[in-house]
DSSP file (Angstrom, degrees, kcal/mol; ACC not computed):
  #  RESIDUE AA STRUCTURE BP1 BP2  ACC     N-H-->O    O-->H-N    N-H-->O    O-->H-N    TCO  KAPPA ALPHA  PHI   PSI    X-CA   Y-CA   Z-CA
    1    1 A X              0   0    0      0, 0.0     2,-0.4     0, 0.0     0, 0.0   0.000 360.0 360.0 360.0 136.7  140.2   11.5   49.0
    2    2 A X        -     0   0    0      1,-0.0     2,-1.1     0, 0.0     0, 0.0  -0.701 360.0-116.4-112.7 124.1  140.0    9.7   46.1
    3    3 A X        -     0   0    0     -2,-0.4    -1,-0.0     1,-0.0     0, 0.0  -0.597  24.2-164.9-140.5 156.3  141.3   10.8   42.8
    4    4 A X        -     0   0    0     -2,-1.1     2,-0.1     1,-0.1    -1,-0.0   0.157  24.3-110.7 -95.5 175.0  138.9   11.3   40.0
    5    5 A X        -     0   0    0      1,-0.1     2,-0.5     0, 0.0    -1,-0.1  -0.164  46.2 -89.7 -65.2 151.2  139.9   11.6   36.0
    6    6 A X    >   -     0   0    0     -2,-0.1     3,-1.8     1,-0.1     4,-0.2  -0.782  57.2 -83.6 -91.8 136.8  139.6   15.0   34.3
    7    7 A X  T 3  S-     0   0    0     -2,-0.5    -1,-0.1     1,-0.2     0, 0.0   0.126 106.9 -16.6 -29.7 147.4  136.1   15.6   32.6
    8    8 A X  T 3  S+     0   0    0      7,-0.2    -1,-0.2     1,-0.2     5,-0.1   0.647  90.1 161.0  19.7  52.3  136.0   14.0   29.1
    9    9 A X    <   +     0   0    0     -3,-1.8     2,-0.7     3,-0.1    -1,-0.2   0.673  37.5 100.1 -81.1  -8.3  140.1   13.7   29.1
   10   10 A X  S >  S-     0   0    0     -4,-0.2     3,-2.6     2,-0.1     5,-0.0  -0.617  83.1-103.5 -86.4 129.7  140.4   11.3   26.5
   11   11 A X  T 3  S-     0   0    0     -2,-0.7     2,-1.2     1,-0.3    93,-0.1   0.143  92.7 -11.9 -26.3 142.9  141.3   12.7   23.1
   12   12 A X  T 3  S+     0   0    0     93,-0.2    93,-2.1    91,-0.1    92,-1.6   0.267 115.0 107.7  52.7  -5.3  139.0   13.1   20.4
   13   13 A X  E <   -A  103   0A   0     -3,-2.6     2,-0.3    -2,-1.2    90,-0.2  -0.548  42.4-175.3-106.9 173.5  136.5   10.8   22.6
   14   14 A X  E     -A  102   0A   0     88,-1.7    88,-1.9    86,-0.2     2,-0.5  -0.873   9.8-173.5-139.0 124.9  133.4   11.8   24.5
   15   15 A X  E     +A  101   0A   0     -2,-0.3     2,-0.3    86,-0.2    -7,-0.2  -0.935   4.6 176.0-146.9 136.7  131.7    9.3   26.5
   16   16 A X  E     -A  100   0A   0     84,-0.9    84,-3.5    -2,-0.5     2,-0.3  -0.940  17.1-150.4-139.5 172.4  128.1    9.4   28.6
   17   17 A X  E     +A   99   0A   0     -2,-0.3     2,-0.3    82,-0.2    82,-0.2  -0.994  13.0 177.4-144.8 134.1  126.0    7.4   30.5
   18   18 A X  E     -A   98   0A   0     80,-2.1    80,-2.2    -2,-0.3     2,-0.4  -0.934  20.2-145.1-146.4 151.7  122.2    7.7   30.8
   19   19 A X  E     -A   97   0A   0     -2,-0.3     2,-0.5    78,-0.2    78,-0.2  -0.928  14.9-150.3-127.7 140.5  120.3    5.4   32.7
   20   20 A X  E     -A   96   0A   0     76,-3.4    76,-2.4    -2,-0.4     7,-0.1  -0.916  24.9-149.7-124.5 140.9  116.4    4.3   31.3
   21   21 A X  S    S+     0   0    0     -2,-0.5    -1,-0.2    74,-0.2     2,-0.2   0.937  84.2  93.2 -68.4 -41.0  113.5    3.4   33.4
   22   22 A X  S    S-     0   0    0     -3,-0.2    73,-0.1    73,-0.1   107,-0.1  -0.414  88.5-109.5 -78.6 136.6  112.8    1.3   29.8
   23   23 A X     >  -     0   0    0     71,-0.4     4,-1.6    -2,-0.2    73,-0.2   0.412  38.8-100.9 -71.4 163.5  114.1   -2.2   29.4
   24   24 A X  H >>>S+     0   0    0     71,-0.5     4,-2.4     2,-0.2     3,-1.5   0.999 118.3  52.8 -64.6 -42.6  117.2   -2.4   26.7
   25   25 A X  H 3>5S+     0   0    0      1,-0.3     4,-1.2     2,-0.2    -1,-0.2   0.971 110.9  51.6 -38.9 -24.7  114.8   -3.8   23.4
   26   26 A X  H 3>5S+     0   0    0      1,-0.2     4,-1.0     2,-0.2    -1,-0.3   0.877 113.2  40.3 -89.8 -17.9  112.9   -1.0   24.2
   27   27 A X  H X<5S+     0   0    0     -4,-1.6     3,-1.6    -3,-1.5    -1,-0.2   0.976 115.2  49.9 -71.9 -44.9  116.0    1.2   24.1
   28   28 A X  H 3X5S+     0   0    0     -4,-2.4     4,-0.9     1,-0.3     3,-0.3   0.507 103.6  54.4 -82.5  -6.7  117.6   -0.3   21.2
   29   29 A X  H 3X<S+     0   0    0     -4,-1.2     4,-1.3    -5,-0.5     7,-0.4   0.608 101.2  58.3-101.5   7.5  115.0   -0.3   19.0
   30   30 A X  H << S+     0   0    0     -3,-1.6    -2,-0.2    -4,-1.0    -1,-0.2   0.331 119.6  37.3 -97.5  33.8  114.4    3.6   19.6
   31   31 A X  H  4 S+     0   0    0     -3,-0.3    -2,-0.2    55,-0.0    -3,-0.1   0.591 124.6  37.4 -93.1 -33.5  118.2    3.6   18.3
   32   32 A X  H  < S+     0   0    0     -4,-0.9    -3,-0.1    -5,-0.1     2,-0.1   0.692 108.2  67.5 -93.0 -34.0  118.1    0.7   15.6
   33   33 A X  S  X S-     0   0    0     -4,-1.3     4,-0.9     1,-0.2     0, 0.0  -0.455  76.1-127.6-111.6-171.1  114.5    1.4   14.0
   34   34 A X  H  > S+     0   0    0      3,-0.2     4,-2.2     2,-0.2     5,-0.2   0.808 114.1  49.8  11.2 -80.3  112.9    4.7   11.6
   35   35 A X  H  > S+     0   0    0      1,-0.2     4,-0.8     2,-0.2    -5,-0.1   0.768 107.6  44.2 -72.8 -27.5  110.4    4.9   13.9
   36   36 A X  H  4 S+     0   0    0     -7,-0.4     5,-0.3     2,-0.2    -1,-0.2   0.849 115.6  49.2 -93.0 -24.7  112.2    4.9   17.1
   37   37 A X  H >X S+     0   0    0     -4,-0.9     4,-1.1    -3,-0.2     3,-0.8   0.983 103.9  63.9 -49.2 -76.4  115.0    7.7   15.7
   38   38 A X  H 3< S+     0   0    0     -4,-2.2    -2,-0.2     1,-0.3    -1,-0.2   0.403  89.5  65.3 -75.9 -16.6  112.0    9.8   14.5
   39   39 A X  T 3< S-     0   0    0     -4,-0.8    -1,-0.3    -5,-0.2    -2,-0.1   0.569 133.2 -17.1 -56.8 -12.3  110.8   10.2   18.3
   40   40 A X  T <4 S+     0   0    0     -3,-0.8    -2,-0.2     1,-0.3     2,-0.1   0.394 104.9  98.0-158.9 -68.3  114.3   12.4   19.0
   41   41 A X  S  < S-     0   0    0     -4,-1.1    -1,-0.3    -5,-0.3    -4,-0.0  -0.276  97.8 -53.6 -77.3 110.8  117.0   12.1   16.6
   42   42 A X  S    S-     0   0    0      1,-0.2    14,-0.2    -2,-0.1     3,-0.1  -0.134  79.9 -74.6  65.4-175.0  116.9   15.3   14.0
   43   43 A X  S    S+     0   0    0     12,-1.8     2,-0.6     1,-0.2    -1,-0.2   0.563 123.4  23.6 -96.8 -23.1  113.8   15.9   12.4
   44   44 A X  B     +F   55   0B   0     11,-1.1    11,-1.0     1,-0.1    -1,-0.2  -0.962  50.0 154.3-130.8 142.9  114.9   12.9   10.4
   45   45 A X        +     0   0    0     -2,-0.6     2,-0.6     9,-0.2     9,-0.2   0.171  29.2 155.0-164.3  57.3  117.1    9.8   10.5
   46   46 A X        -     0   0    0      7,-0.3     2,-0.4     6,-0.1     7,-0.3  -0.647  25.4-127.4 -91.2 142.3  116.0    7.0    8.4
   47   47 A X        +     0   0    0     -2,-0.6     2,-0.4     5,-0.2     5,-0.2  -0.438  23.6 169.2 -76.3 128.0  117.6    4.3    6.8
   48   48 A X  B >  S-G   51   0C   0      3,-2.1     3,-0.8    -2,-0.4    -2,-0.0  -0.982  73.7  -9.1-134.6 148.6  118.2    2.6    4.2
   49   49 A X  T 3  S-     0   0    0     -2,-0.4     3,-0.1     1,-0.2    -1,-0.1   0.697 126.1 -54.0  39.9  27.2  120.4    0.1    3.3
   50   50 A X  T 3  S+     0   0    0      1,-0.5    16,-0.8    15,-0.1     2,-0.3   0.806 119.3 114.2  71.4  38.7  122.4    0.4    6.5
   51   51 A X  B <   -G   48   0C   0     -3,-0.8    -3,-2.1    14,-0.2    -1,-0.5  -0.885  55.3-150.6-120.6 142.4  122.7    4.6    5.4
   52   52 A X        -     0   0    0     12,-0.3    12,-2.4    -2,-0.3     2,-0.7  -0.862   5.4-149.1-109.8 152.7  121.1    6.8    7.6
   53   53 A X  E     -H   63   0D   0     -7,-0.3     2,-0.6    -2,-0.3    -7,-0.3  -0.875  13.0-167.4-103.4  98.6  119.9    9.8    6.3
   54   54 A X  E     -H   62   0D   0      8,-3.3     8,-1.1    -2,-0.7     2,-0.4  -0.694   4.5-171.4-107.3 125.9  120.2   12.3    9.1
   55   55 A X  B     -F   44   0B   0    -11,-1.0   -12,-1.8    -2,-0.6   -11,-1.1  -0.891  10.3-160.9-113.1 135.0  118.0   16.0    8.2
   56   56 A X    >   -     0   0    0     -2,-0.4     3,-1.0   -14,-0.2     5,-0.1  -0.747  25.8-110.1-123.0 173.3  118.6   18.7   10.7
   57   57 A X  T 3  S+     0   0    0     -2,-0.2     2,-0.4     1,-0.2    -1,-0.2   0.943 112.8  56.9 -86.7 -57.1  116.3   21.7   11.1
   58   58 A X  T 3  S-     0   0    0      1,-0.1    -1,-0.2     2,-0.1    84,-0.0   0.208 125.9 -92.3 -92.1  32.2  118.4   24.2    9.8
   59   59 A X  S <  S+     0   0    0     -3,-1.0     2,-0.9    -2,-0.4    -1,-0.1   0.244  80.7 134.5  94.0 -12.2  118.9   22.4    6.5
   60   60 A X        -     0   0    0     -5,-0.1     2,-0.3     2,-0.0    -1,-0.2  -0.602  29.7-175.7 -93.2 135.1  121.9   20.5    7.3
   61   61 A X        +     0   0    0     -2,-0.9     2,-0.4    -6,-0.1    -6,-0.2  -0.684  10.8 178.7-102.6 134.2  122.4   16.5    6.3
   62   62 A X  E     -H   54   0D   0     -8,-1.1    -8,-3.3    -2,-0.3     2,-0.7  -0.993  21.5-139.1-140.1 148.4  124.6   13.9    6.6
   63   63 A X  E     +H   53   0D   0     -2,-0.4     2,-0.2   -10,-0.3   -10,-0.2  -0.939  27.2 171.3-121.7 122.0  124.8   10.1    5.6
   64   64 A X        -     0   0    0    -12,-2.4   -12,-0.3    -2,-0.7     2,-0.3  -0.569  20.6-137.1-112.4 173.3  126.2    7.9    8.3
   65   65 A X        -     0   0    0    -14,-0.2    13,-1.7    -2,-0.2     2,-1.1  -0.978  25.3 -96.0-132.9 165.1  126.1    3.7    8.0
   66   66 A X  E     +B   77   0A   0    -16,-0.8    11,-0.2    -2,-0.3     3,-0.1  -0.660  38.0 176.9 -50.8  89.3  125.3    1.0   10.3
   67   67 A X  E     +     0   0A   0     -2,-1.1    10,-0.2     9,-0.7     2,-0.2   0.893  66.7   5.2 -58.3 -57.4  128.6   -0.3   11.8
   68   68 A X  E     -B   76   0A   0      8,-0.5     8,-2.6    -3,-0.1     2,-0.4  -0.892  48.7-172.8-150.8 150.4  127.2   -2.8   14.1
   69   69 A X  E     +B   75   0A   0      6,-0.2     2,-0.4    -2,-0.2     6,-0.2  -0.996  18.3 155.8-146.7  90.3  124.1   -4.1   15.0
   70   70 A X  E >>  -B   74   0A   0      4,-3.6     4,-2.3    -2,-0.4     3,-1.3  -0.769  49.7-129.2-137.0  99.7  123.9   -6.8   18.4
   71   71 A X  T 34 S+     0   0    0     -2,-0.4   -46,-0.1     1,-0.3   -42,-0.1   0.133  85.0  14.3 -41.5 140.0  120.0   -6.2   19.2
   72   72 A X  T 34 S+     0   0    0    -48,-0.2    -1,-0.3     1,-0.1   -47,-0.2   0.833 129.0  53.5  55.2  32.9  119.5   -5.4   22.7
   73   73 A X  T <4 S-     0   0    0     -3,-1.3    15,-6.5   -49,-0.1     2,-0.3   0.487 108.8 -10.2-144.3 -66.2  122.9   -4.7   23.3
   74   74 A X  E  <  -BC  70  87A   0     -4,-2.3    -4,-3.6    13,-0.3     2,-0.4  -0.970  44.7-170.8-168.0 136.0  125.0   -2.1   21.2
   75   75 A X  E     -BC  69  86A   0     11,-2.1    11,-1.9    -2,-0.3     2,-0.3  -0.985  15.5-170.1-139.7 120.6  124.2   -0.2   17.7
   76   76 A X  E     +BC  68  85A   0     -8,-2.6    -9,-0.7    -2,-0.4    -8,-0.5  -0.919  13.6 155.1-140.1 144.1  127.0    1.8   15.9
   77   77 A X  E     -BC  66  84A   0      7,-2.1     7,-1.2    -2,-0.3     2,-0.3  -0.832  44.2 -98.5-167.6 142.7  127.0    3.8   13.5
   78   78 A X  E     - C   0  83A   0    -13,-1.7     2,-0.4    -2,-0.3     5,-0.2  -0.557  32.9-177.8 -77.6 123.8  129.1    7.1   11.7
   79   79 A X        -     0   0    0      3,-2.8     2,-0.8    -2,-0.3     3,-0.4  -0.768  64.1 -42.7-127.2  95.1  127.3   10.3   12.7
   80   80 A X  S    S-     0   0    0     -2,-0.4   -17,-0.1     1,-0.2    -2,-0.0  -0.816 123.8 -25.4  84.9-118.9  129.3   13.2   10.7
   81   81 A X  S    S+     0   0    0     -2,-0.8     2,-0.3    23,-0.1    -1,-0.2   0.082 123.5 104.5-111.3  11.7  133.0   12.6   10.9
   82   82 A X        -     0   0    0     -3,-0.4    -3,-2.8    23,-0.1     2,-0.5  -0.875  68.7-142.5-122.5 121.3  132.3   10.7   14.1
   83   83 A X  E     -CD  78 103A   0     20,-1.4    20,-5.7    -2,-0.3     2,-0.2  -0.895  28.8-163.0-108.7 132.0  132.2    6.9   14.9
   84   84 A X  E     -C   77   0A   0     -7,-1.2    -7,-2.1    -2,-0.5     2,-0.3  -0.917   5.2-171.2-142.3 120.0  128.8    6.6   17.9
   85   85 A X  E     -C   76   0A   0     16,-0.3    16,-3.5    -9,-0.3     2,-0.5  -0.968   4.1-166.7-145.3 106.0  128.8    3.3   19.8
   86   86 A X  E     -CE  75 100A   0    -11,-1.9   -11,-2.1    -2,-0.3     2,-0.5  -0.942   4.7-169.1-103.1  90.7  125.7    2.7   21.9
   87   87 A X  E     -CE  74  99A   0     12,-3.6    12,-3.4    -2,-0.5   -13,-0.3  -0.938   3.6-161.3-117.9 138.7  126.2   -0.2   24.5
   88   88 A X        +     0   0    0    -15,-6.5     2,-0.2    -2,-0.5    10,-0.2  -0.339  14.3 169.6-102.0 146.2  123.2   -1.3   26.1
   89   89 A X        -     0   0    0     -2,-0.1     8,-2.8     6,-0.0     2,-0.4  -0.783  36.4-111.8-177.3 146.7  123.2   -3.6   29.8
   90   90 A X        -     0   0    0      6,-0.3     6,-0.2    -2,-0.2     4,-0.1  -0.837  22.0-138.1 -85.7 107.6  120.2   -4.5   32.1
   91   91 A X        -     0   0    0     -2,-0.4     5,-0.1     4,-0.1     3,-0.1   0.510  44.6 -96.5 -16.3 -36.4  120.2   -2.8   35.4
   92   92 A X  S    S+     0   0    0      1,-0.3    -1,-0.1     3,-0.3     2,-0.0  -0.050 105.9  50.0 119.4 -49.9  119.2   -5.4   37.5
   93   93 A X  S    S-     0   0    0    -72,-0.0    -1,-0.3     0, 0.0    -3,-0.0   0.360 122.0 -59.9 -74.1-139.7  115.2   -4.2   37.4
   94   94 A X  S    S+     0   0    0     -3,-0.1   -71,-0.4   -71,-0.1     0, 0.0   0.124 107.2  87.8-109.0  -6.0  113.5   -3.5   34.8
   95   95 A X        -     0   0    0    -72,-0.1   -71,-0.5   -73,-0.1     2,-0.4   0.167  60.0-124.2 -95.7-157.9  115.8   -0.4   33.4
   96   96 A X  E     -A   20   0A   0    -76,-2.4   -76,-3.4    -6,-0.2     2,-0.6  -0.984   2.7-157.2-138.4 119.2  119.1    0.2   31.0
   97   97 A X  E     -A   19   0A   0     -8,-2.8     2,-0.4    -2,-0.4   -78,-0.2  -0.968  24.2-163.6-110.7 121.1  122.2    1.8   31.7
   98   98 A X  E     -A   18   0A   0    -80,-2.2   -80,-2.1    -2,-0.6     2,-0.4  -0.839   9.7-142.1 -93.2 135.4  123.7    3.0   28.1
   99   99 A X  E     -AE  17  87A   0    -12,-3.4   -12,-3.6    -2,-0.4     2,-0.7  -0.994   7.7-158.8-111.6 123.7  127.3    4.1   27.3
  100  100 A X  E     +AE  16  86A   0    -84,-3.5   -84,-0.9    -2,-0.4     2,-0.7  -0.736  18.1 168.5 -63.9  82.0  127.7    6.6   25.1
  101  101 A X  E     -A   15   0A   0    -16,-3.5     2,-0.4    -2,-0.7   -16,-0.3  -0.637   7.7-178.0-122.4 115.2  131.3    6.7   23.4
  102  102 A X  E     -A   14   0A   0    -88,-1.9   -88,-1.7    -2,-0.7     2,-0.3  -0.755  16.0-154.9-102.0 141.7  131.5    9.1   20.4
  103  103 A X  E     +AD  13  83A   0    -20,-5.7   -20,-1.4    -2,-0.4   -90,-0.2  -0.934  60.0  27.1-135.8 131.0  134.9    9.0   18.7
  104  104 A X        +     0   0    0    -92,-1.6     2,-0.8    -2,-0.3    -1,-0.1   0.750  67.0 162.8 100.7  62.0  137.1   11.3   16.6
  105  105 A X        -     0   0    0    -93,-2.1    -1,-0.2    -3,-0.1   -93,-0.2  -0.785  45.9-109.8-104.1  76.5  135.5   14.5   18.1
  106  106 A X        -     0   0    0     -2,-0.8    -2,-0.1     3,-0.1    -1,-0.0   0.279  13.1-135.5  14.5 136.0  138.1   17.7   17.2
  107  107 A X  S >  S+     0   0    0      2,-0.2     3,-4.0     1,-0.1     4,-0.2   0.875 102.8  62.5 -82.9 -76.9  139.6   18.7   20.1
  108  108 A X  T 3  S+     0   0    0      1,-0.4     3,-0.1     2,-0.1    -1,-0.1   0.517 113.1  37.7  13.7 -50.2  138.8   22.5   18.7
  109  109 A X  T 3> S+     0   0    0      1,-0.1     4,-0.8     2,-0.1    -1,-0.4   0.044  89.0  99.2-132.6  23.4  135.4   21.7   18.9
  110  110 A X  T <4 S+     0   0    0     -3,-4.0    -1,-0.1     3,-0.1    -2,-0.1   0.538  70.1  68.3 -31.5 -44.8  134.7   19.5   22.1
  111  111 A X  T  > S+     0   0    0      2,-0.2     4,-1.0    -4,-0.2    -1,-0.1   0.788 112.6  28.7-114.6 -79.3  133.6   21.6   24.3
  112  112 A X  H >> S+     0   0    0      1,-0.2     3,-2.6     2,-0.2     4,-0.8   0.884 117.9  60.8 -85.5 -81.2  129.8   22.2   22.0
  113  113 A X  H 3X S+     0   0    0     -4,-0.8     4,-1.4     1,-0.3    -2,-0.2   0.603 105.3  42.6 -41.3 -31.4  130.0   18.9   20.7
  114  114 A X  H 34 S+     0   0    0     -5,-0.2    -1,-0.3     2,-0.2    -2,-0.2   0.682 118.2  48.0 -97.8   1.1  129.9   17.3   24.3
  115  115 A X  H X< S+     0   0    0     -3,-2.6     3,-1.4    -4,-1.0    -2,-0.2   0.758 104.5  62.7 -39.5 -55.1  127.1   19.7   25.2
  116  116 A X  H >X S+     0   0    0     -4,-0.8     3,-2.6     1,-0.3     4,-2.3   0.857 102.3  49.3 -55.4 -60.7  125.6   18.8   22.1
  117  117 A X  H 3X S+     0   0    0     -4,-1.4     4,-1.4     1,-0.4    -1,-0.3   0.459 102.7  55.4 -96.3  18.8  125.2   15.4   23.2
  118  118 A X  H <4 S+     0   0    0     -3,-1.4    -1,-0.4     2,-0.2    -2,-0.2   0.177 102.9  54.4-113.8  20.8  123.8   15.9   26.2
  119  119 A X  H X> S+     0   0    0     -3,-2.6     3,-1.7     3,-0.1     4,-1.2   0.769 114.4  49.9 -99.0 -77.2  121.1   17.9   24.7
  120  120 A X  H 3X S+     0   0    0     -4,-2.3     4,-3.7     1,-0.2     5,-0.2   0.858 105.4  48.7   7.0 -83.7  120.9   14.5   22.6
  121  121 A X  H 3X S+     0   0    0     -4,-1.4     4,-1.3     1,-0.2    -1,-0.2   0.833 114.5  53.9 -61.6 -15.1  120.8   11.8   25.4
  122  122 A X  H <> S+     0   0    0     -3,-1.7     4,-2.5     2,-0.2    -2,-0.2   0.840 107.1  43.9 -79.7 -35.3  117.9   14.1   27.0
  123  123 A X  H  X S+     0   0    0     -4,-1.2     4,-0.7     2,-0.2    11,-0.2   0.772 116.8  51.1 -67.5 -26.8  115.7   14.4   24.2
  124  124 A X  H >< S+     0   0    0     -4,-3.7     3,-1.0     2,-0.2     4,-0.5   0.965 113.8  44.1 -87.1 -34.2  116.3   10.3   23.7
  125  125 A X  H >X>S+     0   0    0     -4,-1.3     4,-3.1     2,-0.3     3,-1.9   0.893 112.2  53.7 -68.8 -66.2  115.4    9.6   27.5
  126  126 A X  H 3<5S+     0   0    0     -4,-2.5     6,-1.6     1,-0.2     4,-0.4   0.696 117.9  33.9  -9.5 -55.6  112.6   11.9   27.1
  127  127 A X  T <<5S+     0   0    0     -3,-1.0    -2,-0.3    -4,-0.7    -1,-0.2   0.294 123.0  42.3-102.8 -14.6  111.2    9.9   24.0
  128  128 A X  T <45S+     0   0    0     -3,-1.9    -3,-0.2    -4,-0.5    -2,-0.2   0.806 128.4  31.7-116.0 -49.0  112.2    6.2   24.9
  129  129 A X  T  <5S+     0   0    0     -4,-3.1    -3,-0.2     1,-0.2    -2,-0.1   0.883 136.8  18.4 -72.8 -48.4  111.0    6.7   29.0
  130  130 A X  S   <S-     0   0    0     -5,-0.6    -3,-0.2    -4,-0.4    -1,-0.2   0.346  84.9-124.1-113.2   2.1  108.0    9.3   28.4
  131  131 A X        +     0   0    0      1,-0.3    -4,-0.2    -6,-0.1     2,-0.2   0.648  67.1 140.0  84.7  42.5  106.8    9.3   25.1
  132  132 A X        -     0   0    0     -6,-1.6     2,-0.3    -7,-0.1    -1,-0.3  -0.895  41.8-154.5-109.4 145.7  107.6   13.3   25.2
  133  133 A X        -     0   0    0     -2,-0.2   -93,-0.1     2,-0.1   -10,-0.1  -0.987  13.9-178.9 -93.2 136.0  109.2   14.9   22.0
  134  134 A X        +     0   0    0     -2,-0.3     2,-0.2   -11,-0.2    16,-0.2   0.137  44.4 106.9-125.0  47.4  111.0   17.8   23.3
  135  135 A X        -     0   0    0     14,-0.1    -2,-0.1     1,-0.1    14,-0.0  -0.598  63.4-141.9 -76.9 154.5  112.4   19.1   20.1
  136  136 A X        -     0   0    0      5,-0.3    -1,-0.1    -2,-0.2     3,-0.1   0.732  15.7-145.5 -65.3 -36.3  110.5   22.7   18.6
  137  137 A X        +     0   0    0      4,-0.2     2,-0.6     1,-0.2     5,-0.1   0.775  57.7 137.1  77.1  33.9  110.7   21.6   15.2
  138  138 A X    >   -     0   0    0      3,-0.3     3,-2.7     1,-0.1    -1,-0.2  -0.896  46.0-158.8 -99.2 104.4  111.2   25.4   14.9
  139  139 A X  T 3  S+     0   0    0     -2,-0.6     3,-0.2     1,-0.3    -1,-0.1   0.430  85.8  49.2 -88.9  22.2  113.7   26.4   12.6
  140  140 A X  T 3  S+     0   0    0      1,-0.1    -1,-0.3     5,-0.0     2,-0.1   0.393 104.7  59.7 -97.5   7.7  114.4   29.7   13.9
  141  141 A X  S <  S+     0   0    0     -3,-2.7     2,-0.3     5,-0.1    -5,-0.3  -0.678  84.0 125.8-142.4  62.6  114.7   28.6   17.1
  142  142 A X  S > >S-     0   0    0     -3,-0.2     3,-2.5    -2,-0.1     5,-1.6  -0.854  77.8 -76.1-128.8 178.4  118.2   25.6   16.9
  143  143 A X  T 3 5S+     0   0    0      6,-1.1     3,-0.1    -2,-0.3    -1,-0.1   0.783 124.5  47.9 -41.8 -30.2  121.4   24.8   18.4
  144  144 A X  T 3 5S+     0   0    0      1,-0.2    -1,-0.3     2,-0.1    -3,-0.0   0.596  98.0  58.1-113.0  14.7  123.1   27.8   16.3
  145  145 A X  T < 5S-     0   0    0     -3,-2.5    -1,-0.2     2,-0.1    -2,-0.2   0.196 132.3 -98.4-116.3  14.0  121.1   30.4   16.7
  146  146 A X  T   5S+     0   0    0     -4,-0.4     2,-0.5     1,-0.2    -3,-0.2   0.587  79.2 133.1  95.8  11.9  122.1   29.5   20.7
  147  147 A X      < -     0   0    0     -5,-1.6     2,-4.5     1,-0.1    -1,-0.2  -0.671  64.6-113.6 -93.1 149.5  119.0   27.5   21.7
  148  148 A X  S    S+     0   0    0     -2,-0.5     2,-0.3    -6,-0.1    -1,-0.1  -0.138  74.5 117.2 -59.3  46.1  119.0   23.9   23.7
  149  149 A X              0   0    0     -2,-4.5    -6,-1.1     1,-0.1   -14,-0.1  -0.911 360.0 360.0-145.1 163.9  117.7   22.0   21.0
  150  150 A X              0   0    0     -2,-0.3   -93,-0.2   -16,-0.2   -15,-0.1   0.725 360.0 360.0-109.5 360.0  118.2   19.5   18.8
């Protein structure tokens, strides 16, 4: 028996992995562009000038930047208090396997933040694989009034 790590044990970090039937360009540009955030991420998260403007349903905002940029590959970028590093690799087919690795995540608050982003990587999977949004756009109905949505 082989033995495994403890869930998410590294400090402050959170790290996932999602695998996409869609090729990486097509992955990274719904990370990289306006158009490919607005499928998933928030009701909003466009850019300008390497700031993203990120608009949440229940009226809260944050301005991240662009960190790094290597097209088909990896985009990262400050989201809240948080440095979000998206590396991209070709399957072998036709697919993507992404690693997530969010850093400087409160231990305090870990727990719903690495919920959080698996609420996240489902809505982007959703949106990059199946062209489904599966947000509500409802604002009575978000992540803090206890629903699974982003």
């Amino acid at each position: 028996m082989s033995a495994e790590k403890p869930f998410q044990a590294v400090p402050e970090t959170i790290q996932w992995k999602l695998h996409f039937r869609s090729s990486p360009e097509r992955v990274y540009e719904a990370l990289a562009t306006d158009a490919g955030r607005r499928q998933y991420w928030a009701e909003s998260a466009a850019e300008t000038d390497g700031r993203l403007h990120y608009v949440f349903l229940n009226g809260v905002e944050d301005i991240g930047t662009v960190l790094e940029r290597v097209p088909g590959r990896k985009f990262k970028v400050t989201y809240f208090n948080w440095t979000v590093t998206f590396e991209l690799a070709a399957d072998g087919a036709t697919g993507t396997d992404m690693t997530m690795t969010c850093v400087g995540v409160p231990e305090s608050s870990k727990e719903e933040i690495t919920a959080g982003w698996v609420s996240w990587l489902m809505a982007m999977k959703a949106a990059v694989d199946f062209q489904v949004d599966l947000r509500n756009h409802d604002p009575e109905r978000t992540w803090f009034s206890g629903y699974a949505d982003n």
